[in-house]
C-alpha positions in Angstrom: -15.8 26.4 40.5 -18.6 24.9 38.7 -21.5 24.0 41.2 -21.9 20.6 39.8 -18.2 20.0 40.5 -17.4 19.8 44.4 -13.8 19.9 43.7 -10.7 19.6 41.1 -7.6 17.2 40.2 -5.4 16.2 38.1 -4.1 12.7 36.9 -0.4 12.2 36.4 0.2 9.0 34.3 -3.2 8.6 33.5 -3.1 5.6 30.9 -6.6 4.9 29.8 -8.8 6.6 32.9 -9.0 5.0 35.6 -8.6 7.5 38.4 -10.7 10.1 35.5 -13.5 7.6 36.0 -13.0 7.9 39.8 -13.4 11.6 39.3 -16.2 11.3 37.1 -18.3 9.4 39.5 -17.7 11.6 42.5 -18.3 14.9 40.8 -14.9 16.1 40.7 -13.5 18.1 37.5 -10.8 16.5 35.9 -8.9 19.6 35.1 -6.0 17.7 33.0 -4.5 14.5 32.5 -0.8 13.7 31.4 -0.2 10.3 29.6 2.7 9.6 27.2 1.8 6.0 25.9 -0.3 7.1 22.4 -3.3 4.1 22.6 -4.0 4.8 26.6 -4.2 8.2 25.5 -6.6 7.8 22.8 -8.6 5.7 24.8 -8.5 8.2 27.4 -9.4 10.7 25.1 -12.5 8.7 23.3 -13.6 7.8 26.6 -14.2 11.1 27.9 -14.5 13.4 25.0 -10.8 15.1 25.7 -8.4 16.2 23.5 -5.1 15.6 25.8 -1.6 15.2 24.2 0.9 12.5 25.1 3.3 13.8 27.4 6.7 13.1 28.3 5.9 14.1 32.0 9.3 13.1 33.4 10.0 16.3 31.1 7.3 18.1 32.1 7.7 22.0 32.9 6.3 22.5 36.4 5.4 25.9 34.5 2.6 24.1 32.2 0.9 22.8 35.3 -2.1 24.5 36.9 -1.5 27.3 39.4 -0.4 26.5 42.5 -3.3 26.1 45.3 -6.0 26.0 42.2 -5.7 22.1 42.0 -7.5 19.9 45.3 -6.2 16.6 44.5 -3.3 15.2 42.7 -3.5 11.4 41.2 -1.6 8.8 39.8 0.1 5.8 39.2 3.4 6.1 38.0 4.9 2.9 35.5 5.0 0.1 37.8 7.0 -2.2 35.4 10.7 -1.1 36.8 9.5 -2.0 40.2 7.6 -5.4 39.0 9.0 -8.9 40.3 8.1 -9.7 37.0 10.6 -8.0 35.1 13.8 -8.8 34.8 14.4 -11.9 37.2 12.7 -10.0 40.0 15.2 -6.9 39.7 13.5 -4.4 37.7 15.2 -1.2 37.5 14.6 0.5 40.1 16.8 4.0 39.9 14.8 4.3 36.7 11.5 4.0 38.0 12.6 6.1 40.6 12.6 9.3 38.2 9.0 9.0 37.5 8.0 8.7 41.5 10.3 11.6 42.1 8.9 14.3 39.4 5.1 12.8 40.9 6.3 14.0 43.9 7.9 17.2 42.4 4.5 18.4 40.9 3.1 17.6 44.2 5.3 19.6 46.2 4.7 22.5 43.1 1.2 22.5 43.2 0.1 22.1 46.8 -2.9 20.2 46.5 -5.2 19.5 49.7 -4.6 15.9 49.0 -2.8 13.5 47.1 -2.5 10.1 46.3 0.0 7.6 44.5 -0.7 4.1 43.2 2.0 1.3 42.2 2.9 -2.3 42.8 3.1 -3.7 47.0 7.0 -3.5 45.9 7.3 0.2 46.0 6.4 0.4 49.6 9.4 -0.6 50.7 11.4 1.3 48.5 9.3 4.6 49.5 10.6 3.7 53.2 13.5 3.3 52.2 14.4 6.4 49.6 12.1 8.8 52.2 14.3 8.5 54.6 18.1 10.1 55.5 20.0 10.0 52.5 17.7 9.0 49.7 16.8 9.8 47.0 13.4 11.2 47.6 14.4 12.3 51.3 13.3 16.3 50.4 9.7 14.9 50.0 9.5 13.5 53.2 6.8 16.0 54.8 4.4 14.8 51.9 3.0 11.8 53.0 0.7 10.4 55.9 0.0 7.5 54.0 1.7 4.1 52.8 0.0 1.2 52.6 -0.8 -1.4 51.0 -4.6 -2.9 50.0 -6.7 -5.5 48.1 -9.0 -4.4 45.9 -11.4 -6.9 46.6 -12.0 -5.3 49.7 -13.7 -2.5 47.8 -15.5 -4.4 45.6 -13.5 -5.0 42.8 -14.0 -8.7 41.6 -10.2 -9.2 41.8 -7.4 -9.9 44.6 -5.2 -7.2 43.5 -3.1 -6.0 46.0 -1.5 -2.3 45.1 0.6 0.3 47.4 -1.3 3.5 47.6 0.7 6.3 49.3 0.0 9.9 49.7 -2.0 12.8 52.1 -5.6 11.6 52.5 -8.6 10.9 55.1 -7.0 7.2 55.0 -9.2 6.2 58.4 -11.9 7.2 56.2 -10.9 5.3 53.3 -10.7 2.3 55.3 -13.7 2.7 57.2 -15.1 1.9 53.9 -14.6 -1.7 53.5 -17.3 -2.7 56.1 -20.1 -1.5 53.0 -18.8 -2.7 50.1 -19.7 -5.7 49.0 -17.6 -8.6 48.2 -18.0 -9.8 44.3 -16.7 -13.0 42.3 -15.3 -14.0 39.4 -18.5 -16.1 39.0 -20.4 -12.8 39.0 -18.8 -11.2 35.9 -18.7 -14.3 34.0 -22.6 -14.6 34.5 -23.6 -11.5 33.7 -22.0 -11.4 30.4 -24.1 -14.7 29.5 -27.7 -13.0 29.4 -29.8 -11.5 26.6 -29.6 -8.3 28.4 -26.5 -7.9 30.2 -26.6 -5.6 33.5 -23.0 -4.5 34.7 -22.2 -6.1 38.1 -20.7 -3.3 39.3 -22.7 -0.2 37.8 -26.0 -1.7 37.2 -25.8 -0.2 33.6 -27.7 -2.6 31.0 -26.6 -3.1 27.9 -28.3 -5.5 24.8 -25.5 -8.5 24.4 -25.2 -7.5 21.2 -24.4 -3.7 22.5 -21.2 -5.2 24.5 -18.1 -4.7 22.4 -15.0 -6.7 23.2 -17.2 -9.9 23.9 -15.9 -12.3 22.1 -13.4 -15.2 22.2 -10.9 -16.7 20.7 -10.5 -21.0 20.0 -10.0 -23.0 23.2 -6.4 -23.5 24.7 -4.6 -26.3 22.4 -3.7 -29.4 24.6 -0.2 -28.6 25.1 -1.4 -25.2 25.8 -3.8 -26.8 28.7 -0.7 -28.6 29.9 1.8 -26.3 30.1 -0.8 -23.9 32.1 -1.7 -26.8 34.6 2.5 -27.4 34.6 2.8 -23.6 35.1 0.4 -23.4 38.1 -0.2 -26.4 39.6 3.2 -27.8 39.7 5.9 -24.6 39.2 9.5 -25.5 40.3 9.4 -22.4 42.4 6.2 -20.1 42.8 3.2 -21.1 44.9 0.2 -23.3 43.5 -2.1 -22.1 41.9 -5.8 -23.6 40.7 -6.6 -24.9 37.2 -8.9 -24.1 36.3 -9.2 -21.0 38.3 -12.0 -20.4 41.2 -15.2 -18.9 40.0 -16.4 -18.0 43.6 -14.1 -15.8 45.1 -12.7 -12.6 43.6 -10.3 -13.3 40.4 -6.5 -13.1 40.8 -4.8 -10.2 39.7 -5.4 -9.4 36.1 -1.9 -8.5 34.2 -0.6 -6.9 31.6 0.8 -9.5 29.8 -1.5 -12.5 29.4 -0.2 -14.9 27.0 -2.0 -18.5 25.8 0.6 -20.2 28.1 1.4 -17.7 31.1 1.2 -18.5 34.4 -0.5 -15.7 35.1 -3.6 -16.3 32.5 -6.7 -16.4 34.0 -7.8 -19.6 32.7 -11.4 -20.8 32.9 -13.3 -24.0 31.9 -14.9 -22.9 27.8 -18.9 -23.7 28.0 -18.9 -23.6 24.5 -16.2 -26.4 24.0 -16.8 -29.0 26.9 -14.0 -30.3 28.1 -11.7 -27.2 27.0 -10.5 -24.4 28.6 -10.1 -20.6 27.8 -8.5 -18.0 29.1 -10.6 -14.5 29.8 -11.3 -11.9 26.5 -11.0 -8.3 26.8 -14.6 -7.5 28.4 -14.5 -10.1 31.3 -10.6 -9.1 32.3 -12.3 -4.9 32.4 -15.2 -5.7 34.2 -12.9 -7.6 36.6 -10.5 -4.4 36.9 -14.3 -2.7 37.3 -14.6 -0.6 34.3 -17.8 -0.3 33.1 -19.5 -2.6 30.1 -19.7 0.9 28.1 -16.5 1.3 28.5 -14.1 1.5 25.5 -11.0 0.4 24.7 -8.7 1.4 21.4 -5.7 -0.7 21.5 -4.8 -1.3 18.0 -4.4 -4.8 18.6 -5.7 -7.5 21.2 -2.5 -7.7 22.9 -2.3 -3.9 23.4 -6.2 -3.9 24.9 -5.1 -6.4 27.5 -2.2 -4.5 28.1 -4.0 -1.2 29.0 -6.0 -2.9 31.1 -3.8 -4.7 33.0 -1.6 -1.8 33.5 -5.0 0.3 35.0 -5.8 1.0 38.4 -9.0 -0.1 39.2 -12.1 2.6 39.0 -13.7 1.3 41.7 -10.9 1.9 43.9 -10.5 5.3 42.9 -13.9 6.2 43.5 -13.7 5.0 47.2 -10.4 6.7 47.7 -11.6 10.1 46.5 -15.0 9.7 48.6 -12.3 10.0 51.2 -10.5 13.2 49.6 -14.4 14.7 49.7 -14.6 13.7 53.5 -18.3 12.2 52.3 -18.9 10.0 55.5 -19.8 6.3 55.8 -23.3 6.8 56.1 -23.6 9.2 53.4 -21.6 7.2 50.8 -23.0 6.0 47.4 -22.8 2.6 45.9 -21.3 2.1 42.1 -24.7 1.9 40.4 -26.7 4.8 42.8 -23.9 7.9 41.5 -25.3 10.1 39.0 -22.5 9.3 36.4 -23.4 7.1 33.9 -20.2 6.6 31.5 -21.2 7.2 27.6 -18.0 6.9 25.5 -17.6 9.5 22.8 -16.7 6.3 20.0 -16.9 2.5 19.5 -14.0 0.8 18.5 -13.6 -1.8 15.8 -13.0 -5.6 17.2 -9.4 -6.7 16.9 -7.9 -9.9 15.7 -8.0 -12.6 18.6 -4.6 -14.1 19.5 -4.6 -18.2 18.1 -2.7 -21.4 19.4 0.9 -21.5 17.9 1.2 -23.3 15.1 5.0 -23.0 14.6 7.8 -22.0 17.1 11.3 -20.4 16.9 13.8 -23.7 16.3 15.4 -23.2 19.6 12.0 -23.8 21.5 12.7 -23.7 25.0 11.5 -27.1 27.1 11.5 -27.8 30.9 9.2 -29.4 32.8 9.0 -32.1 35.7 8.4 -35.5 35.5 5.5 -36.2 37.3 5.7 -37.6 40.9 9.0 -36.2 41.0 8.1 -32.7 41.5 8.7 -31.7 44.9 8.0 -27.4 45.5 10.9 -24.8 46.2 13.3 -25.6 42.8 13.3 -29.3 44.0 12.4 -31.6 41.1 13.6 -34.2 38.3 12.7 -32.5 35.1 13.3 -32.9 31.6 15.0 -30.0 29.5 16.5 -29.4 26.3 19.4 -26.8 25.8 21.3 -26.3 22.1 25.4 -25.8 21.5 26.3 -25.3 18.5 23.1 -24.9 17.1 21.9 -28.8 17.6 19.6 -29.7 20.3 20.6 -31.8 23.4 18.0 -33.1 25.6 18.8 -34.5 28.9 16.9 -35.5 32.8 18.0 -33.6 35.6 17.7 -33.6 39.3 17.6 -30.2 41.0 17.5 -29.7 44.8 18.5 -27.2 47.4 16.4 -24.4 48.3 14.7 -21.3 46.1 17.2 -18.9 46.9 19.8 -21.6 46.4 19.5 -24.7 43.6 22.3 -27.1 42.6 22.2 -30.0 40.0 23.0 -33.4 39.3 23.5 -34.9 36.4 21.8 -37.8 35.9 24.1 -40.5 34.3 25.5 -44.3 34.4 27.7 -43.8 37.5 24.7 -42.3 39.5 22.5 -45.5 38.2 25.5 -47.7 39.2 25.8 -46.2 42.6 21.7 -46.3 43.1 20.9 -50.4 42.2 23.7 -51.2 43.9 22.3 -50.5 47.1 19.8 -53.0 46.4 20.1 -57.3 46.2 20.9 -59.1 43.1 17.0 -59.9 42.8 15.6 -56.9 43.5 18.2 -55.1 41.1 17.2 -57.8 38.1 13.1 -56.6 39.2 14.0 -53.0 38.7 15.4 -53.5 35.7 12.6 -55.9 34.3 10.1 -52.5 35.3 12.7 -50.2 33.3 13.0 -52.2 30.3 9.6 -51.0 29.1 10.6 -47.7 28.5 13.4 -49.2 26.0 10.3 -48.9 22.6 9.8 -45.5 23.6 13.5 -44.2 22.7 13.8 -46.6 19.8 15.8 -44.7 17.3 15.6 -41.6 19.1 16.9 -38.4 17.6 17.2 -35.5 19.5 16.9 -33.1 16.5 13.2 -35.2 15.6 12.0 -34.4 19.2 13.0 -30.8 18.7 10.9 -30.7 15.6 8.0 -32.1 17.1 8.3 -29.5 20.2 8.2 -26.8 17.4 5.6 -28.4 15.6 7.6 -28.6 12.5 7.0 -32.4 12.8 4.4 -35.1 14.1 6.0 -37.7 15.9 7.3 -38.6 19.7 6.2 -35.4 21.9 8.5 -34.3 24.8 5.0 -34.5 26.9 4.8 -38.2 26.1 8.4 -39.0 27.5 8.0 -37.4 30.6 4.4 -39.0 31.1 6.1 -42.7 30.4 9.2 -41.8 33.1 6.3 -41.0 35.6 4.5 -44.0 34.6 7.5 -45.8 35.4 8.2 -43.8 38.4 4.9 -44.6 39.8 5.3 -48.8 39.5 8.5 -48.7 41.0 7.3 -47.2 44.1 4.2 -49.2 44.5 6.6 -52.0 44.2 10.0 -51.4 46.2 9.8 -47.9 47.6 6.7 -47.3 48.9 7.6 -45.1 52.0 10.5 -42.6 52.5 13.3 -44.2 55.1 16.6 -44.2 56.9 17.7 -46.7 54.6 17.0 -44.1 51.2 18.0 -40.9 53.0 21.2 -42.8 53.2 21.6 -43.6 49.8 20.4 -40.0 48.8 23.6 -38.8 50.7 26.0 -41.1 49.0 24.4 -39.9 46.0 24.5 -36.2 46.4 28.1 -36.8 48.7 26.2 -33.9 50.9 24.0 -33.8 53.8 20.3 -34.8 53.0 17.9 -31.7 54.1 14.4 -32.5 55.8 12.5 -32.3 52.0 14.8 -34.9 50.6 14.7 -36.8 53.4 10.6 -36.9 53.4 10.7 -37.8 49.5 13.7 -39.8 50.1 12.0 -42.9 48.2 10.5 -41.1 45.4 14.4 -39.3 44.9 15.5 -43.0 44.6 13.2 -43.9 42.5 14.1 -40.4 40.5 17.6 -41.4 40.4 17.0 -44.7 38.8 14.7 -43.5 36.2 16.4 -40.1 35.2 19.5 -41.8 35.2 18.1 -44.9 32.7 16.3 -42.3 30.8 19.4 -40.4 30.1 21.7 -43.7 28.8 18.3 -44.1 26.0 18.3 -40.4 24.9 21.8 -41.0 24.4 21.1 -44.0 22.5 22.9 -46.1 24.9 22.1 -49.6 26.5 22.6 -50.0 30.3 25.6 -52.1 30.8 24.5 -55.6 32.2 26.9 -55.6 35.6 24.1 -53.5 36.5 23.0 -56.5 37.8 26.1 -58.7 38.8 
């Protein structure tokens, strides 16, 4: 072996480098790498001056791998996205993603390294219990591993909460022993040092002119209905857990993904000091230096969608370093922060900038629209929203209450018997005030057209906006419990089970008032969109 190399590896599923880098900075000869997606490749390949084909590696012959006992360590991170919550409803596929953990494991058992390690989603810790042991799938590779866990990155530095399984035969004690000197670093921290004349890598310590720093630049601010639909989308999902808009600057980012669109949830989204008052998601060089790659780093996605694909789909660098400090045994005391290793990455080419995604100016006809009314958004699936859905080709828009639980929701529509039922409950007087409140939403569906408001939603039109309906209800909402619901009771938990004609759980019971007040304005809301006027024994 080389003397300037204090051992050797390979990377199984490479994508664009980021256990190489690992390698790079702890001295350790990267003896081949196997990718099969073409642009991580290339960027792999301009990165580090390689010339590695893509490779099929679930078809890879165990007799084009090194020789046995020549190799130290064997890396990785198989595809994560058939194990990923986020595809398919949750479900994934996981037998399929199975074949690429199994021939990792294969070339493992093949080439007998001194250590190993494995990197996926949390998800696929489980499912490495589970398939390890009697009768599954992966039950013959059982005597390989000493390790399963699962860790934050931002315990190892990395300016991101990105939590990620890492499973395999290593000095893990070691590994974690680690965390104690490595510091922790914001989101605040990576934003700022892309803002100077001179910009010095918080990670690395490399220093680059501004004007040196490829992949800095941005795209127009977030439309408003873009800004909404991201505040909807985290501050007020149906389901998921809330989340900050605009995100928090001074504690490590959230996880940076793969797919990032102008109106994902999972956007990063941060206030745009060149557009006060706007907002922005993150461009290419913030989301790598948050997944700690370099500012030299280089990135050859043929389009911007691809760049912030490969690097959302990479393991962090800085998180490989650490756990291959563990492979080389290199103790606490002795280990070497980011910007004191000898490595200083130098890319072999500089990429061409790439046209920056813009706000939608048109959308498909069938544009899909849900959201909550506001106030009547309640957490787990509970909430009154409005929705459009199409038969026959023609768009039907329509209020809805949903309640329940997550795992279980159930609907009720919203309609002239549920109003009925709901102000009857209530005096003659009280009834007629109700009403005298709900009339004012009567100019807001004058000569409404369903078809129009679908228009508008596509921007095909300029006219009513769905946005402006479900901000009116709310209004509405809003004075009708300041005026005769202004505390959740007995008396309303009752009329929410004569209403539903089940029992009322504790969450509908502790919104009991605002559900009342959901009824009556969902159910008035519906008889306009349907261009009907509430029948006047409303208030006999």
């Amino acid at each position: 072996m080389n003397k300037k190399y204090r051992a050797k590896a390979i990377d199984l599923y490479s994508g664009i480098g980021g256990w190489t880098l690992g390698m790079k900075m702890s001295s350790v000869e990267n003896v081949a790498s196997y990718e099969w997606w073409s642009e991580a490749n290339l960027t792999h390949n301009l990165n580090f001056g390689t010339d590695h084909e893509e490779v099929d590696i679930r078809k890879l012959s165990l007799e084009d791998l090194p020789e046995p006992g020549t190799v130290d360590f064997v890396l990785g991170s198989p595809p994560c996205t058939q194990f990923s919550y986020a595809n398919r409803g949750g479900n994934g596929d996981i037998a399929d993603g199975l074949k690429d953990i199994y021939k990792f494991l294969e070339v493992v058992n093949h080439l007998k390294p001194k250590y190993w390690a494995m990197e996926n989603v949390p998800r696929v810790s489980k499912i490495l219990k589970r398939e390890l042991g009697i009768g599954g799938q992966l039950y013959r590779f059982r005597h390989l591993f000493t390790v399963n866990i699962i860790v934050n990155s931002a315990d190892y530095g990395v300016p991101q909460s990105r939590k990620r399984m890492i499973a395999g035969d290593f000095p893990f004690e070691l590994f974690n022993a680690y965390k104690a000197v490595t510091p922790t670093r914001t989101l605040k921290a990576v934003l700022d040092a892309l803002k100077e004349d001179v910009v010095t890598d918080p990670i690395f310590g490399i220093e680059l002119p501004a004007s040196e720093v490829t992949d800095n630049y941005f795209e127009e601010p977030l439309s408003p209905e873009e800004e909404r639909i991201n505040r909807e989308a985290k501050t007020y999902h149906p389901v998921y857990n809330k989340m900050s808009f605009p995100d928090q600057l001074t504690r490590p980012s959230r996880t940076v993904t793969a797919t990032c669109t102008r109106v994902s949830r999972e956007s990063i989204i941060v206030k745009d000091e060149r557009n006060p008052g706007k907002y922005r998601r993150l461009n290419i060089r913030e989301r790598a230096l948050i997944q700690s790659f370099p500012i030299t780093y280089q990135f050859h996605g043929k389009a911007f969608s691809s760049r912030f694909k490969m690097i959302g789909n990479a393991i962090p660098p800085l998180l490989t370093y650490y756990i291959i400090q563990s492979m080389l045994e290199t103790p606490v005391e002795e280990l070497k922060a980011p910007s004191e290793v000898e490595y200083k990455h130098k890319p072999a080419s500089i990429p061409a900038p790439v046209k920056m995604d813009n706000a939608g100016r048109k959308y498909p006809a069938k544009r899909s629209f849900k959201f909550a009314i506001p106030h009547l958004r309640f957490g787990s699936g509970v909430r009154f929203d409005l929705a459009n859905s199409f038969k026959e080709g023609k768009a039907k828009w329509e209020i809805e209450f949903f309640y329940g639980n997550s795992k279980k929701i159930k609907r009720l529509p919203l309609n002239e018997e549920v109003l009925t039922a709901t102000l009857e409950y209530f005096d003659y007087s009280t009834r007629e005030a109700i009403q005298e409140e709900l009339y004012c939403l009567e100019p807001l569906f004058d000569d409404f057209d369903p078809s129009i408001l679908q228009k508008v939603w596509c921007k095909k039109l300029e006219g009513l906006h769905p946005f402006e309906i479900i901000d009116q209800l709310g209004k509405v909402v809003e004075k009708l419990v300041a005026r005769f619901f202004t505390e959740p009771s007995e008396q309303f938990s009752e009329l929410t089970h004569v209403i539903l004609q089940e029992e009322v759980n504790q969450k509908l019971a502790r919104h009991s008032n605002l559900i009342i007040a959901g009824f009556i304005v969902g159910s008035w809301g519906n008889l306009l969109i349907a261009n009907k006027k509430p029948a006047n024994k409303l208030t006999i």
